[in-house]
C-alpha positions, 0 to 999 in steps of 0.5 A: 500500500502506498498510504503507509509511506505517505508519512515519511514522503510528507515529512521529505517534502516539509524539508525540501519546502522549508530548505528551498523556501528559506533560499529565496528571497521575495515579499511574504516568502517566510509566511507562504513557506512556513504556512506551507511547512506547516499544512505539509507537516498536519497531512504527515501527522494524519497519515501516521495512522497507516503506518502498521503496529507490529505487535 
């Protein structure tokens, strides 16, 4: 299933935002960059429950 691996792909795509977005230099960059962080960080704190419990 590809849902269990959407935590981790989230959790990339937070770092590679916040990496790029902090580079560039424009008007309300740190807004739209830690706004984006943010609502990218919540999909991968959601898709945790797909992750399987191995017990």
């Amino acid at each position: 299933m590809m849902k269990r691996y959407l935590t981790s792909i989230f959790l990339l795509l937070t770092a590679i935002i916040l990496f790029v977005g902090l580079r560039l230099d424009f008007r309300w960059g740190g807004i739209a960059t830690w706004g984006l962080a943010v609502i990218s960080l919540i999909f991968a704190a959601y898709f945790t429950k797909y992750i399987p419990n191995e017990k």
